[in-house]
C-alpha positions as a Markdown table, in Angstrom:
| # | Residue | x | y | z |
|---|---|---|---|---|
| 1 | Unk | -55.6 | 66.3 | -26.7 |
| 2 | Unk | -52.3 | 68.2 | -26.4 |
| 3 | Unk | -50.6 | 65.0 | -26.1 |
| 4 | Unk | -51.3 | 64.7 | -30.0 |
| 5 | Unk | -48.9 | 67.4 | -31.0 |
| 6 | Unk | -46.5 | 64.6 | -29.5 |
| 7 | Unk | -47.6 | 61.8 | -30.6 |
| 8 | Unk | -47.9 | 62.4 | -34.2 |
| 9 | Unk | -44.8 | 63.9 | -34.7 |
| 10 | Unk | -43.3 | 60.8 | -33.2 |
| 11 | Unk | -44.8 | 58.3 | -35.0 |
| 12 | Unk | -44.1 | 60.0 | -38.3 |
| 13 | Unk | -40.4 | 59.8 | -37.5 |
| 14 | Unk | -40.5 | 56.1 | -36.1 |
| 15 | Unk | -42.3 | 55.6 | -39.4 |
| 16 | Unk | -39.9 | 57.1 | -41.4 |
| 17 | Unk | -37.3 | 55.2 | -39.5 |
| 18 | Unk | -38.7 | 51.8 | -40.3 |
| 19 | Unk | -39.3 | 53.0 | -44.5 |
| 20 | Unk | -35.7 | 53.9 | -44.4 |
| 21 | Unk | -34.2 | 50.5 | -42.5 |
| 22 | Unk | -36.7 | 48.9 | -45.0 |
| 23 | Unk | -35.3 | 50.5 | -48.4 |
| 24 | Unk | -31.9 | 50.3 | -46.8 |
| 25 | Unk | -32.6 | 46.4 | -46.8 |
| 26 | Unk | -33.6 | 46.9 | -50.0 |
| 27 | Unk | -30.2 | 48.1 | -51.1 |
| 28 | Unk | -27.7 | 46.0 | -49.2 |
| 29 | Unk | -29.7 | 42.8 | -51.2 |
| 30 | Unk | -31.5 | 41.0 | -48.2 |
| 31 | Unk | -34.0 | 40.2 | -50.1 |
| 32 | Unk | -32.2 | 38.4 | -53.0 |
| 33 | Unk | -32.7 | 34.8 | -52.8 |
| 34 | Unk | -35.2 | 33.6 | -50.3 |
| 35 | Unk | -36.1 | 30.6 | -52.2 |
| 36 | Unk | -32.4 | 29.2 | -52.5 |
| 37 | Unk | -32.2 | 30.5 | -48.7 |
| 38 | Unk | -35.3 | 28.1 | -47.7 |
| 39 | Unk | -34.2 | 24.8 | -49.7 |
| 40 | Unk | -30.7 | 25.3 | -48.4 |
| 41 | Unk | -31.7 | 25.0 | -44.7 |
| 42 | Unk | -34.1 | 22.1 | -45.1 |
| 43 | Unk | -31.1 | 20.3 | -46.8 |
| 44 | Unk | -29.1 | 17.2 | -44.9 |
| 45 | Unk | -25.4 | 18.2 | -46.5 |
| 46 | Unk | -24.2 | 21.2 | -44.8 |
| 47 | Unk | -21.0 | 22.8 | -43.3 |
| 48 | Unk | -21.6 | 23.0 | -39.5 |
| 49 | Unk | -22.6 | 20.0 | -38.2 |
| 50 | Unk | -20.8 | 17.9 | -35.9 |
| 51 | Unk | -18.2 | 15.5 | -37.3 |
| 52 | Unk | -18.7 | 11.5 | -36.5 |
């Protein structure tokens, strides 16, 4: 049982790690278009593929 005076303290900070990379995403606008994101990959006309 001492281990938990470890263990909780640890996974409160790796917690608080993962909110903050999460609201940090939040900022930098990840998040902003994942609809245009998903058409734009299923369609045939993009830039990087091969040239015939």
């Amino acid at each position: 049982m001492d281990v938990l005076v470890y263990l909780i303290p640890v996974s409160l900070f790796l917690g608080g790690v993962g909110l903050a990379a999460f609201f940090w995403s939040l900022r930098a606008r990840q998040y902003d278009d994942p609809k245009g994101d998903a058409e734009r990959i299923l369609s045939s006309d993009y830039d990087d593929h091969p040239k015939a």
